[in-house]
Structures are given as C-alpha cells and as structure tokens.
mmCIF file as gemmi writes it, N, C-alpha and C atoms, coordinates in Angstrom:
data_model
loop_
_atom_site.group_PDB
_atom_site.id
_atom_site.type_symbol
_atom_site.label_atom_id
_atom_site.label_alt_id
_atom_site.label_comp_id
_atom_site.label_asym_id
_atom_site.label_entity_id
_atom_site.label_seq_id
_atom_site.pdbx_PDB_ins_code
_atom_site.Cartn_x
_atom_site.Cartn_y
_atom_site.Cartn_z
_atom_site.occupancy
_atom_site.B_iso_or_equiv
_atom_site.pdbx_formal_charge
_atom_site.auth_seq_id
_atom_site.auth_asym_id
_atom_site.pdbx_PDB_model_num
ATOM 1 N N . UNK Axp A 1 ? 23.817 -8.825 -1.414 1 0 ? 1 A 1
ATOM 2 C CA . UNK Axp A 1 ? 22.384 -9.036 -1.39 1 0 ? 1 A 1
ATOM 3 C C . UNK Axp A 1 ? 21.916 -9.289 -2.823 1 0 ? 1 A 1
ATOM 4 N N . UNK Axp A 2 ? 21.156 -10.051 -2.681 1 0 ? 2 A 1
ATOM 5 C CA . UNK Axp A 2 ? 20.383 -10.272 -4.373 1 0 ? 2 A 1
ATOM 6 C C . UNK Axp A 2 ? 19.25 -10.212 -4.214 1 0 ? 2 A 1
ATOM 7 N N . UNK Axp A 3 ? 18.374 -10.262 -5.449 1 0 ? 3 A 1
ATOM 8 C CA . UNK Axp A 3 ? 17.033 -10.046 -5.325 1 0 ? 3 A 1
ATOM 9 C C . UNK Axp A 3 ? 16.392 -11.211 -5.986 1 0 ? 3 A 1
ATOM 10 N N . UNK Axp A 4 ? 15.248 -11.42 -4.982 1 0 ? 4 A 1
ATOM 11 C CA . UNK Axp A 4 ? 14.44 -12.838 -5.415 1 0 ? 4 A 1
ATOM 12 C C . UNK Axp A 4 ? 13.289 -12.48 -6.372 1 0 ? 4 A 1
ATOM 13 N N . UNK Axp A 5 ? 13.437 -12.881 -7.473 1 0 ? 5 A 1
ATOM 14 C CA . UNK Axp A 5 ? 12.186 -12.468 -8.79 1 0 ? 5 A 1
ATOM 15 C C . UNK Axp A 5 ? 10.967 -13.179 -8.325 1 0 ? 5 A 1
ATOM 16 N N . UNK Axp A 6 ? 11.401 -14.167 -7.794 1 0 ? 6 A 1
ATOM 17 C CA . UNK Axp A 6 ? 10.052 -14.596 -7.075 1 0 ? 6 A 1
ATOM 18 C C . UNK Axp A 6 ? 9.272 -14.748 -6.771 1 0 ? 6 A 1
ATOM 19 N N . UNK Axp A 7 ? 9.66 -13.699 -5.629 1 0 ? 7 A 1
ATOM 20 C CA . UNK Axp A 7 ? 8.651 -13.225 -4.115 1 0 ? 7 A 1
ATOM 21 C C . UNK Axp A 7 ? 7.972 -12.079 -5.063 1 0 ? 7 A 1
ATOM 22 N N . UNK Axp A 8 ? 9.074 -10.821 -5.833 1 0 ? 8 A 1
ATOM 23 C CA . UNK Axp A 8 ? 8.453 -9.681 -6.315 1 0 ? 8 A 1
ATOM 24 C C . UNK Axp A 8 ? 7.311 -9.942 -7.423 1 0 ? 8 A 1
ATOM 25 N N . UNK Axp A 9 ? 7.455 -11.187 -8.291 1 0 ? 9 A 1
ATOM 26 C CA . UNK Axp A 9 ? 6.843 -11.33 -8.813 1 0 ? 9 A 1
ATOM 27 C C . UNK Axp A 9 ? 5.157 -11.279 -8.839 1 0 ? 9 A 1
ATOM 28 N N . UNK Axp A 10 ? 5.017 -11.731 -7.263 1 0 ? 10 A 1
ATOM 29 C CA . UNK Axp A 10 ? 3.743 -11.833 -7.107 1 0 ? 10 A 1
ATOM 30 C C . UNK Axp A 10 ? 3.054 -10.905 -6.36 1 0 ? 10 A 1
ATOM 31 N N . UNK Axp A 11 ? 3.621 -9.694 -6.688 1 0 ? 11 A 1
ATOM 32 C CA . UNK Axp A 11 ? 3.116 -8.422 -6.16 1 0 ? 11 A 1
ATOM 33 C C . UNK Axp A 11 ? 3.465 -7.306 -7.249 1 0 ? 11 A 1
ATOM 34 N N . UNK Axp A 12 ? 1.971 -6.562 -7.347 1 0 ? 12 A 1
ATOM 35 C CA . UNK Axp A 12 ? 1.765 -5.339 -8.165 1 0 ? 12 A 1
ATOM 36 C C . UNK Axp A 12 ? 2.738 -3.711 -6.933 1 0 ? 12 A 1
ATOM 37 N N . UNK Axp A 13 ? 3.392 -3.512 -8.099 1 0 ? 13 A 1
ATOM 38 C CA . UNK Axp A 13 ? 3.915 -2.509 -7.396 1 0 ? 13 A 1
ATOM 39 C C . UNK Axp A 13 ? 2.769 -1.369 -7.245 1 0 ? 13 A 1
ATOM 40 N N . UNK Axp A 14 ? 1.869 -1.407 -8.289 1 0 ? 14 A 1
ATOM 41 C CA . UNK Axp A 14 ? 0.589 -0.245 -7.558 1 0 ? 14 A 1
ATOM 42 C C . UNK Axp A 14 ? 0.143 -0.616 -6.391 1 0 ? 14 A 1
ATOM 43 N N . UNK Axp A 15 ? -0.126 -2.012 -5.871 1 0 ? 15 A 1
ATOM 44 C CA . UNK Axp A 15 ? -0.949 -2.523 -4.535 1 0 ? 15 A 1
ATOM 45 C C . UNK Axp A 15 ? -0.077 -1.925 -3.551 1 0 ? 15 A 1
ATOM 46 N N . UNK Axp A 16 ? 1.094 -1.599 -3.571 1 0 ? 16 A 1
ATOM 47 C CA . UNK Axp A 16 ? 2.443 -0.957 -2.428 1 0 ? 16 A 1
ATOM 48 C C . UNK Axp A 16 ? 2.006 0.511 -2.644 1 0 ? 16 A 1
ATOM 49 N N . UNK Axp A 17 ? 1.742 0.716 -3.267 1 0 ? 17 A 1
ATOM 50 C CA . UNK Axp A 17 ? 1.229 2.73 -3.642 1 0 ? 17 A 1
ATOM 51 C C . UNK Axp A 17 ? 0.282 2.342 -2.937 1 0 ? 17 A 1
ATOM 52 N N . UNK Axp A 18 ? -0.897 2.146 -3.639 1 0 ? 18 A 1
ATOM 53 C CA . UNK Axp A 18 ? -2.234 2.095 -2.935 1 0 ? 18 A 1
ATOM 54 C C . UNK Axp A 18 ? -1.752 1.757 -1.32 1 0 ? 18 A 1
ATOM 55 N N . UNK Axp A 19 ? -1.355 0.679 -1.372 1 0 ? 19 A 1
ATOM 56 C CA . UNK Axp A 19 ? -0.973 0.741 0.602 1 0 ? 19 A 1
ATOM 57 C C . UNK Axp A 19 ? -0.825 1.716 1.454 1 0 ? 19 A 1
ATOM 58 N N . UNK Axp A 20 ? 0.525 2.441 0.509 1 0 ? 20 A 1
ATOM 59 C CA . UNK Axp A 20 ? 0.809 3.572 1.775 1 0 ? 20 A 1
ATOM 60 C C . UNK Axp A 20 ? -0.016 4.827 1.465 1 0 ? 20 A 1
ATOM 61 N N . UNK Axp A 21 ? -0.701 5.39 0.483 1 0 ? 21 A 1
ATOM 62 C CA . UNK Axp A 21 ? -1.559 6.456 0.086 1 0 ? 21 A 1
ATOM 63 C C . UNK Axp A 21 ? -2.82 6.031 1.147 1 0 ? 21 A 1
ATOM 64 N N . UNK Axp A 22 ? -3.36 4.796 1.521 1 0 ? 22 A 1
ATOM 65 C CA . UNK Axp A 22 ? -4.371 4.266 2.463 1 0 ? 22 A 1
ATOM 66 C C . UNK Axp A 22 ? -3.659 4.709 3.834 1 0 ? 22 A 1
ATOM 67 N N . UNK Axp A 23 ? -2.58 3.837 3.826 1 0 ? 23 A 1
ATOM 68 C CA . UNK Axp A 23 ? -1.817 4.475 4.91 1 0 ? 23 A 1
ATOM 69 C C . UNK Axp A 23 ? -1.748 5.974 5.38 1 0 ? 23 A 1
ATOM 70 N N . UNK Axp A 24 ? -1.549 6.729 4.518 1 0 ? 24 A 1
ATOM 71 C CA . UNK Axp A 24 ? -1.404 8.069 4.974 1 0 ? 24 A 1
ATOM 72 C C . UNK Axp A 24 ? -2.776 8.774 5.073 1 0 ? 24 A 1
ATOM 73 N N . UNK Axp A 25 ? -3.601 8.353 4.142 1 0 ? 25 A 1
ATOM 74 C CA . UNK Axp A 25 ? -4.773 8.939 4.469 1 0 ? 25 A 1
ATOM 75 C C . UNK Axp A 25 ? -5.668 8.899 5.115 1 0 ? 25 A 1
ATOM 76 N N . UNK Axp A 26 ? -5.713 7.45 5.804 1 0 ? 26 A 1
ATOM 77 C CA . UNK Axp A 26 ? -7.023 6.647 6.256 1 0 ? 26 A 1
ATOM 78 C C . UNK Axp A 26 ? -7.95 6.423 5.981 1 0 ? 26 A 1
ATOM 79 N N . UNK Axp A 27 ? -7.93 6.68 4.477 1 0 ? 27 A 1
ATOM 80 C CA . UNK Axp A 27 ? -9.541 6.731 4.032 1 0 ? 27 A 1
ATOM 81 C C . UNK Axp A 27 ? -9.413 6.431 2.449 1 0 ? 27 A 1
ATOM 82 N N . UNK Axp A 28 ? -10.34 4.912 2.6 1 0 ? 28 A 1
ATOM 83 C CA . UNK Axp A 28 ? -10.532 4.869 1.067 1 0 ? 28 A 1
ATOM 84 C C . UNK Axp A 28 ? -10.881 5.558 0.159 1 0 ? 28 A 1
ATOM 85 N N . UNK Axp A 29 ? -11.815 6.443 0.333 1 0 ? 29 A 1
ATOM 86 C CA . UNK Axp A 29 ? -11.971 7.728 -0.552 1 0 ? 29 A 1
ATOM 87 C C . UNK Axp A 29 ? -11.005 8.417 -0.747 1 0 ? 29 A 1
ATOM 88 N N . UNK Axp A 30 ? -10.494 8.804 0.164 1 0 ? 30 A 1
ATOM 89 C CA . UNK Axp A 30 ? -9.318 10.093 -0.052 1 0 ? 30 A 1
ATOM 90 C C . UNK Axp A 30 ? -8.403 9.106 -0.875 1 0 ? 30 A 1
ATOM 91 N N . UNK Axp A 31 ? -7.752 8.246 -0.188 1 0 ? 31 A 1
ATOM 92 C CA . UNK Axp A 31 ? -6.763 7.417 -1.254 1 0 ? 31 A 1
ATOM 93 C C . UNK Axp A 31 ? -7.194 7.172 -2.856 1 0 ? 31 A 1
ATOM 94 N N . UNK Axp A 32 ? -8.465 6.546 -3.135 1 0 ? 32 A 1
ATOM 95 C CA . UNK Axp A 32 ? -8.818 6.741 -4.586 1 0 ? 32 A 1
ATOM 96 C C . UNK Axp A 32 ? -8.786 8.531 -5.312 1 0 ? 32 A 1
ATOM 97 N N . UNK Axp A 33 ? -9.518 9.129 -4.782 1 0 ? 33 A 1
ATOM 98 C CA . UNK Axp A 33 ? -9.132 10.37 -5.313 1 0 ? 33 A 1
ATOM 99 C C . UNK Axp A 33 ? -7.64 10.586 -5.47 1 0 ? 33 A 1
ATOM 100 N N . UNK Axp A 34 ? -6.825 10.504 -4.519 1 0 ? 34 A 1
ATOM 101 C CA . UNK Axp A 34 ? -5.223 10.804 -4.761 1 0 ? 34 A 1
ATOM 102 C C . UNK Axp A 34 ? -4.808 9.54 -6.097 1 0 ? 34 A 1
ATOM 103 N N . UNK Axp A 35 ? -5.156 8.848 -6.239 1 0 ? 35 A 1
ATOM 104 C CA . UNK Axp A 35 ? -4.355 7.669 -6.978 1 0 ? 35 A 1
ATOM 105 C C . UNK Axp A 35 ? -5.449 7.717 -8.105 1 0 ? 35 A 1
ATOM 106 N N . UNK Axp A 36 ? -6.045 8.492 -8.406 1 0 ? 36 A 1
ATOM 107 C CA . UNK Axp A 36 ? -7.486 8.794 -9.725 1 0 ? 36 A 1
ATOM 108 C C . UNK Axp A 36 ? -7.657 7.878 -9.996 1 0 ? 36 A 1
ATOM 109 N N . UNK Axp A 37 ? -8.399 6.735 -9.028 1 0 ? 37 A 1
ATOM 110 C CA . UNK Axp A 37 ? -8.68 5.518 -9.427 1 0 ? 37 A 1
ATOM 111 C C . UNK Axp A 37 ? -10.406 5.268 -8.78 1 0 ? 37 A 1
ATOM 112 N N . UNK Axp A 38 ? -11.176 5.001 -8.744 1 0 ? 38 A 1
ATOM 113 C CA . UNK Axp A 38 ? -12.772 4.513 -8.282 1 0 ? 38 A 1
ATOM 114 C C . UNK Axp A 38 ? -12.111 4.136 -6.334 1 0 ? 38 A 1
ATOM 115 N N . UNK Axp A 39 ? -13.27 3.974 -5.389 1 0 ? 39 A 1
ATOM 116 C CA . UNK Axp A 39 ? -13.252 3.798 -4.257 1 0 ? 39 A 1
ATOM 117 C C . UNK Axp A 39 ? -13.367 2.132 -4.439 1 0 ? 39 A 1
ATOM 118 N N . UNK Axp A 40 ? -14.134 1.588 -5.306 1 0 ? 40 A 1
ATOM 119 C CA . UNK Axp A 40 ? -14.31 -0.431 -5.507 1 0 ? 40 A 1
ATOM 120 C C . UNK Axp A 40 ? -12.618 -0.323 -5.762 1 0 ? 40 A 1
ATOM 121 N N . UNK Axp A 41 ? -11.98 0.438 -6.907 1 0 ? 41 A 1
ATOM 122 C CA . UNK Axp A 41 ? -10.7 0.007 -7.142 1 0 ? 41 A 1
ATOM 123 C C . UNK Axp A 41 ? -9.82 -0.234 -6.072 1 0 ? 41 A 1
ATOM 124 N N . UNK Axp A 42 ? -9.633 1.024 -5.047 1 0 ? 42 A 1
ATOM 125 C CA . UNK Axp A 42 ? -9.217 0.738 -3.969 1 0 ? 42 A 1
ATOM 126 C C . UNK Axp A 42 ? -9.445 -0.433 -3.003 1 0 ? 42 A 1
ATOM 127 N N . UNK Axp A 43 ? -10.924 -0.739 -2.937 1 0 ? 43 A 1
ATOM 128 C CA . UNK Axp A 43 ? -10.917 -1.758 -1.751 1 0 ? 43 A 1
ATOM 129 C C . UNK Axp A 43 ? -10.688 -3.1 -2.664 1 0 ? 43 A 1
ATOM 130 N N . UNK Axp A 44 ? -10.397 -2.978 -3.734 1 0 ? 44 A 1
ATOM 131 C CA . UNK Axp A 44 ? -9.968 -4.166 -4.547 1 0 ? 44 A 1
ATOM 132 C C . UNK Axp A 44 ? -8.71 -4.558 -3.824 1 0 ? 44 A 1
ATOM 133 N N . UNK Axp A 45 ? -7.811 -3.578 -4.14 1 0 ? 45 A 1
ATOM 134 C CA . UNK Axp A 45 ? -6.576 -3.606 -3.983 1 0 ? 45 A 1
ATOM 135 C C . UNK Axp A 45 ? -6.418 -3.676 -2.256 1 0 ? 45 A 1
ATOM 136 N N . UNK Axp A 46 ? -6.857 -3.232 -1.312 1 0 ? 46 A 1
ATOM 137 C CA . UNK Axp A 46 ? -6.851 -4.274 0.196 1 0 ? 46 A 1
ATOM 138 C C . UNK Axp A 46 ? -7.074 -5.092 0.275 1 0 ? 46 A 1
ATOM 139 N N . UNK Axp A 47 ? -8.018 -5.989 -0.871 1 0 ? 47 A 1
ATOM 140 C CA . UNK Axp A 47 ? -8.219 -7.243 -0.377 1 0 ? 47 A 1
ATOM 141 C C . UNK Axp A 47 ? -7.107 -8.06 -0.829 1 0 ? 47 A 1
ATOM 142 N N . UNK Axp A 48 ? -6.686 -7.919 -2.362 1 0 ? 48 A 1
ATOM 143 C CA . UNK Axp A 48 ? -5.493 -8.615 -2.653 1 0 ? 48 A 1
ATOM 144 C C . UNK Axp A 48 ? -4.308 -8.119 -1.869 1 0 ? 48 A 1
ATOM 145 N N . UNK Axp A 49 ? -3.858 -7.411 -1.087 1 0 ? 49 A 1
ATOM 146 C CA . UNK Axp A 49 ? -3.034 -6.697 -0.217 1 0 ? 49 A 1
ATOM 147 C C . UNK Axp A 49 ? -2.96 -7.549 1.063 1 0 ? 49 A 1
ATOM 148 N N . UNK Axp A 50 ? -4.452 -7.626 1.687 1 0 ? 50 A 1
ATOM 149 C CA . UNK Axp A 50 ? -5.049 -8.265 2.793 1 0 ? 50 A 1
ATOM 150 C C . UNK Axp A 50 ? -4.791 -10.5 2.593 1 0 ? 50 A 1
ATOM 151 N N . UNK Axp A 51 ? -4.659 -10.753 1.626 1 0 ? 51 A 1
ATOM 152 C CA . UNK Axp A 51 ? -4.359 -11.9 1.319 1 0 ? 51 A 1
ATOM 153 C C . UNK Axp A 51 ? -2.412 -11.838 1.456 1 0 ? 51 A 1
ATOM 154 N N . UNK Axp A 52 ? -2.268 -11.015 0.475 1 0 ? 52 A 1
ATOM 155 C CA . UNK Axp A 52 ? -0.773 -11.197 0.272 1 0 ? 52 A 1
ATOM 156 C C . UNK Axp A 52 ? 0.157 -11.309 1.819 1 0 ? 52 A 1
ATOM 157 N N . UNK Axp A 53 ? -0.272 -10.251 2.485 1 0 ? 53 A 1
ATOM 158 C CA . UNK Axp A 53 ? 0.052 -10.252 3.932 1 0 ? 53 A 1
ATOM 159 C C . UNK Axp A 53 ? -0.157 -10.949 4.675 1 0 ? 53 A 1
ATOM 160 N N . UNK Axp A 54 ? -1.229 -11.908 4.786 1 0 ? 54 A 1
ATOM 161 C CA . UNK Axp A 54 ? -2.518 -12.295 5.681 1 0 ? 54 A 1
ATOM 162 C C . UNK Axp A 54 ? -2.644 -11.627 6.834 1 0 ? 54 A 1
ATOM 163 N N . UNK Axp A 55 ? -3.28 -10.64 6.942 1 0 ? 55 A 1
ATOM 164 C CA . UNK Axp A 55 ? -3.63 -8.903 7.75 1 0 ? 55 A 1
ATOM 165 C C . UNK Axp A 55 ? -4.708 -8.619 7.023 1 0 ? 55 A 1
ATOM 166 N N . UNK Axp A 56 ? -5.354 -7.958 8.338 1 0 ? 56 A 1
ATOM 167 C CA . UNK Axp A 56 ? -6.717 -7.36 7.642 1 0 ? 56 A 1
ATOM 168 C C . UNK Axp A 56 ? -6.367 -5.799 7.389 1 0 ? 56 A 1
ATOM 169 N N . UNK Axp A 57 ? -5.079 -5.56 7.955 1 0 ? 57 A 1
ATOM 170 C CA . UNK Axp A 57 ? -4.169 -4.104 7.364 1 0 ? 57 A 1
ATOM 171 C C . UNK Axp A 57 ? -4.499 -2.979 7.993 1 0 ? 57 A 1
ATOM 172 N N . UNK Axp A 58 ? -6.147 -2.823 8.156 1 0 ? 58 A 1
ATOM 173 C CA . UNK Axp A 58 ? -6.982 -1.47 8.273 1 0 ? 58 A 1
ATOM 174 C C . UNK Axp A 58 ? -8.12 -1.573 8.292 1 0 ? 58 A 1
ATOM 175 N N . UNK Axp A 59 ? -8.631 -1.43 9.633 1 0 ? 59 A 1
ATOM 176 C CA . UNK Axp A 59 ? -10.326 -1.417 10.664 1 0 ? 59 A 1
ATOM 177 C C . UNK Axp A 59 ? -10.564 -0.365 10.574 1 0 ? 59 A 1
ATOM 178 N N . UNK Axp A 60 ? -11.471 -0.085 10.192 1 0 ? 60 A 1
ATOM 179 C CA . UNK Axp A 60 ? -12.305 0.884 10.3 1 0 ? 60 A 1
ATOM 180 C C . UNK Axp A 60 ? -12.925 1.085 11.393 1 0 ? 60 A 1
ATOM 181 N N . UNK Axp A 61 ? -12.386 2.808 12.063 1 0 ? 61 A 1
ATOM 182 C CA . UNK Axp A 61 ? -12.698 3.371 13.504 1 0 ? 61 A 1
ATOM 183 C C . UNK Axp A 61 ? -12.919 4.473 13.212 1 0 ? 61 A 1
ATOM 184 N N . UNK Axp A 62 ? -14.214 4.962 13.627 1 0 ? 62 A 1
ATOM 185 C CA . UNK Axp A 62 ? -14.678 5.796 13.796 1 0 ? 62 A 1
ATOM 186 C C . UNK Axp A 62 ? -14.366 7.639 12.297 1 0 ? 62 A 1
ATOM 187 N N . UNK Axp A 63 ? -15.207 6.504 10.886 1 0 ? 63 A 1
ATOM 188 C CA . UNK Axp A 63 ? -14.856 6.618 9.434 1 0 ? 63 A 1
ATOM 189 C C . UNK Axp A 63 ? -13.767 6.911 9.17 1 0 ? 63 A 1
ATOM 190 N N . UNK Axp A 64 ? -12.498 6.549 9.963 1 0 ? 64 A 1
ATOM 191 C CA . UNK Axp A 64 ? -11.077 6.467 9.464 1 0 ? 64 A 1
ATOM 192 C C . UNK Axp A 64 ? -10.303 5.216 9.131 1 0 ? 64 A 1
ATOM 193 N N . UNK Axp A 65 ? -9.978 4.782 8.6 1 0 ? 65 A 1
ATOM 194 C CA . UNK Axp A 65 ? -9.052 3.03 8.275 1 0 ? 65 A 1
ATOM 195 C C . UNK Axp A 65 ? -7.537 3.396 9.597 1 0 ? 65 A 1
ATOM 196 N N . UNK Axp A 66 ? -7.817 2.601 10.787 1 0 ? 66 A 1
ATOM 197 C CA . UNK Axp A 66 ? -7.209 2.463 11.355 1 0 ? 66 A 1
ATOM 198 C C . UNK Axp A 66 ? -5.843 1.354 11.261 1 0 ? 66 A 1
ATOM 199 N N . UNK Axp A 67 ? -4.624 1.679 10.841 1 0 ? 67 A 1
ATOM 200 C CA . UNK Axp A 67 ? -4.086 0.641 10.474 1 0 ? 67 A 1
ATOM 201 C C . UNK Axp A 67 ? -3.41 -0.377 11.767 1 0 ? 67 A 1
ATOM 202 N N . UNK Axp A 68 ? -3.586 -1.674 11.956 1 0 ? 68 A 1
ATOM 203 C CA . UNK Axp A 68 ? -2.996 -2.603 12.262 1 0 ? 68 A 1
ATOM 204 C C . UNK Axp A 68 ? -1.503 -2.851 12.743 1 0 ? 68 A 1
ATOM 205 N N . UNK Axp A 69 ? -1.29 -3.095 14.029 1 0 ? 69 A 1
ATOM 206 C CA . UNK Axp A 69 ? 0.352 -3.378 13.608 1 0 ? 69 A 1
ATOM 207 C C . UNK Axp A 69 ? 1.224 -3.672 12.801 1 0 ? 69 A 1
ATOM 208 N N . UNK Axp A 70 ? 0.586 -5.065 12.059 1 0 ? 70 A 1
ATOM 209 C CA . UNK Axp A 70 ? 1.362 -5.205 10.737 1 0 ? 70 A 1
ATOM 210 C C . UNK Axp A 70 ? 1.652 -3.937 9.733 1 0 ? 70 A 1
ATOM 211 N N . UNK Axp A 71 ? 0.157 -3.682 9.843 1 0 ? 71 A 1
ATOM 212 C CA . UNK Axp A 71 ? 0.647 -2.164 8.613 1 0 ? 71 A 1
ATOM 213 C C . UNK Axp A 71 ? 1.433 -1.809 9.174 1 0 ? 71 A 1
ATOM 214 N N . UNK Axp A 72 ? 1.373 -0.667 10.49 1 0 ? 72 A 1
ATOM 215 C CA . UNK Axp A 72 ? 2.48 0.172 10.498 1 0 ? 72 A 1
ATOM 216 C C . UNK Axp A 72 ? 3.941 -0.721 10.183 1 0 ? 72 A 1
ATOM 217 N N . UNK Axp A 73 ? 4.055 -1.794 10.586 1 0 ? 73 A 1
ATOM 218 C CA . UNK Axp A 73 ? 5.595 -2.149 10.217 1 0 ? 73 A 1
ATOM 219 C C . UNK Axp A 73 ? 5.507 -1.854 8.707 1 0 ? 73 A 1
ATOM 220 N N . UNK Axp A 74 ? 4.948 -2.681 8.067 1 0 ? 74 A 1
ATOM 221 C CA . UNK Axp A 74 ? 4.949 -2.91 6.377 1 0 ? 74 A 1
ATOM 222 C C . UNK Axp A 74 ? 5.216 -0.969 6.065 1 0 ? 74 A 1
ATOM 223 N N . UNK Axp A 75 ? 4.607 -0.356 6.334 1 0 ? 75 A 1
ATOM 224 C CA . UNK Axp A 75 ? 4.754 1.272 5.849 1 0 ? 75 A 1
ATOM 225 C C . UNK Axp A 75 ? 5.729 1.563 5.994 1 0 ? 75 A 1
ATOM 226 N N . UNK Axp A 76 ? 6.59 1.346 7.665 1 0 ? 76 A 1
ATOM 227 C CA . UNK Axp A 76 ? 7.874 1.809 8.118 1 0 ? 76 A 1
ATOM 228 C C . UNK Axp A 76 ? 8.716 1.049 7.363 1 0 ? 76 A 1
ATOM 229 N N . UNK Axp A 77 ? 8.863 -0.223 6.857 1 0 ? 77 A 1
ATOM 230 C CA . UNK Axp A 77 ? 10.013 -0.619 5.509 1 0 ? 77 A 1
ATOM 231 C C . UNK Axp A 77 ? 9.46 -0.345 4.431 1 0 ? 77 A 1
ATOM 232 N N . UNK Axp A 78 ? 8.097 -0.035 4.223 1 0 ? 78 A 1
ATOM 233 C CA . UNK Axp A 78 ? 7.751 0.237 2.77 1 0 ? 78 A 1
ATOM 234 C C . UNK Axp A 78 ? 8.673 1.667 1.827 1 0 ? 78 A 1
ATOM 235 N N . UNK Axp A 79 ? 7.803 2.361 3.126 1 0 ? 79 A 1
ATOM 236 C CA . UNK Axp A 79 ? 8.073 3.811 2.526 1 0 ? 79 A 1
ATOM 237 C C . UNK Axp A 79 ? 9.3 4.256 1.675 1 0 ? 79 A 1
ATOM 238 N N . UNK Axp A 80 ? 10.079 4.23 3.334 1 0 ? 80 A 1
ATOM 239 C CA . UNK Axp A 80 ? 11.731 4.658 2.272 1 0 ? 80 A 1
ATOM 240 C C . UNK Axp A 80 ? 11.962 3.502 0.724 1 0 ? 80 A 1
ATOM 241 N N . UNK Axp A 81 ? 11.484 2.637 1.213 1 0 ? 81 A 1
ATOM 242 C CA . UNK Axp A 81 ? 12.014 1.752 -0.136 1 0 ? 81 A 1
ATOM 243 C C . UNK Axp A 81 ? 11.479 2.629 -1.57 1 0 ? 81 A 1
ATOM 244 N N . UNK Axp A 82 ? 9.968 2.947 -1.183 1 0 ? 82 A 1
ATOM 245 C CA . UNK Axp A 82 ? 9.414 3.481 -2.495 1 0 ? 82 A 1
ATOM 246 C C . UNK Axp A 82 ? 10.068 4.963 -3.132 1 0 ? 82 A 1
ATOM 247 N N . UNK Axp A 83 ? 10.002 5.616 -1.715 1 0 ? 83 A 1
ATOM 248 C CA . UNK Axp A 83 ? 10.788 7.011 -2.198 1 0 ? 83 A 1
ATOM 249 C C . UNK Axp A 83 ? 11.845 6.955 -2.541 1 0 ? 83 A 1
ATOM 250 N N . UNK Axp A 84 ? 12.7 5.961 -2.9 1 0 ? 84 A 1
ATOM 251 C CA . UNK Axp A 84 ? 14.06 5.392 -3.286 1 0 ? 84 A 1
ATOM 252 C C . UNK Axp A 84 ? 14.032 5.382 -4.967 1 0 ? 84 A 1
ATOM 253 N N . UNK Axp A 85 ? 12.913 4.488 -5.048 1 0 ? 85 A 1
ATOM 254 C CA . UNK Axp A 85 ? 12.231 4.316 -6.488 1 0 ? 85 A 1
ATOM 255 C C . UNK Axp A 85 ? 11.987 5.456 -6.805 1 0 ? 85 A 1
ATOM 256 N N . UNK Axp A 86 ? 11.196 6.566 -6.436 1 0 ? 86 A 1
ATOM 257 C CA . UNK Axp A 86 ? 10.549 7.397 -6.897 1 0 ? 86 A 1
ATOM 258 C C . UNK Axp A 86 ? 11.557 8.421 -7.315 1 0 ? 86 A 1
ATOM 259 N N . UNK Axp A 87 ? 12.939 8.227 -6.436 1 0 ? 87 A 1
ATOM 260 C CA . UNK Axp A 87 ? 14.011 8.972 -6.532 1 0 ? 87 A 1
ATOM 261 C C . UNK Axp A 87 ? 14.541 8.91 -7.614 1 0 ? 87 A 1
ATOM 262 N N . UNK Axp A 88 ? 14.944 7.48 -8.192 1 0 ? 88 A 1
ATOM 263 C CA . UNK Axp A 88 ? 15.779 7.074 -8.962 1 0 ? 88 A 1
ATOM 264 C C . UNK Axp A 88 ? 15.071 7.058 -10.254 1 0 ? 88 A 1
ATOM 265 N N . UNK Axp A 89 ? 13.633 6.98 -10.798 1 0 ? 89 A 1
ATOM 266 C CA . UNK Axp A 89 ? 12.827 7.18 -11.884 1 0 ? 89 A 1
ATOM 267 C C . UNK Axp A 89 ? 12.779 8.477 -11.859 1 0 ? 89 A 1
ATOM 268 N N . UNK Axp A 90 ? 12.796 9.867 -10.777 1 0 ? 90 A 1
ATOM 269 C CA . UNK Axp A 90 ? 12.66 11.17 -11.152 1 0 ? 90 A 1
ATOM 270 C C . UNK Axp A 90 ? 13.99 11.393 -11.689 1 0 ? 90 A 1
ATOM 271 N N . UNK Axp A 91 ? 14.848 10.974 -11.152 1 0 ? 91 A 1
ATOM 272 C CA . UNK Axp A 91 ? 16.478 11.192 -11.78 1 0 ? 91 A 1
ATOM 273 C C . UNK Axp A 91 ? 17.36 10.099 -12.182 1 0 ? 91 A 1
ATOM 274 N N . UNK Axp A 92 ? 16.782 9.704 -13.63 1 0 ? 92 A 1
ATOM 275 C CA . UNK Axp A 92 ? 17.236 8.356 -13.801 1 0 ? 92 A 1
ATOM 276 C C . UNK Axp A 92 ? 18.901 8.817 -14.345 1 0 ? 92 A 1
C-alpha cells in the first residue's frame, strides 16, 4: 500500500478531529469547548468538511447534530485511523 500526498494534501488533519469530537458529541458547542476553539470555528470547519465530502454530515434534530449516513461511515474508518496516530505521537 502507498500513500497518495495528494488526496491528504487537501485536508486539514484538525477538520478529521473536529469531525469526530462533532461526532461524538452532537453538538457544536460541546465540540468547540472540547477542542478550545469558538462555536463560528467549529461550524467553519463543517462547512469545509461538508464540501470535502459533499454531505451535509449533521442535521440538526431536536438541538442535537444528528449525523448522516455518510458520517457514520466516515467516523467508523475515521476513528481507529486517528487513535492509531494518537498512539504513535503518544509513544513515538
């Protein structure tokens, strides 16, 4: 397997944090507080997220961000990938 500089190129590895922290939380607020970033910062980062994918990612139901089929796939290969990273930078 090799890796395409590419494709990665045109993606912020924070917009993949921010994803799944949205993901887990459902809520743009809660996700900016966890990632100490503004609530505009966050919905910044869905919209460039929301392009990159072309998915609207996460509807808002009933004041929770309901995620989309696409999301859940994108989370279910996201995740482990990141905690992989997170693995290998805690114990380089």
């Amino acid at each position: 397997m090799s890796l395409n500089e590419d494709i990665l190129l045109g993606i912020d590895l924070n917009l993949l944090l921010t994803f799944l922290v949205v993901f887990r939380e459902r809520s743009v607020s809660e996700a900016a507080r966890h990632l100490r970033v503004t609530q505009p910062a966050v919905s910044g980062s869905l919209v460039r997220l929301r392009q990159c994918f072309d998915d609207p990612l996460f509807l808002r139901r009933n004041r929770k961000m309901q995620p989309t089929p696409k999301a859940e796939e994108i989370a279910e290969a996201l995740l482990p990938a990141m905690l992989q990273i997170e693995s290998v930078i805690r114990h380089p």
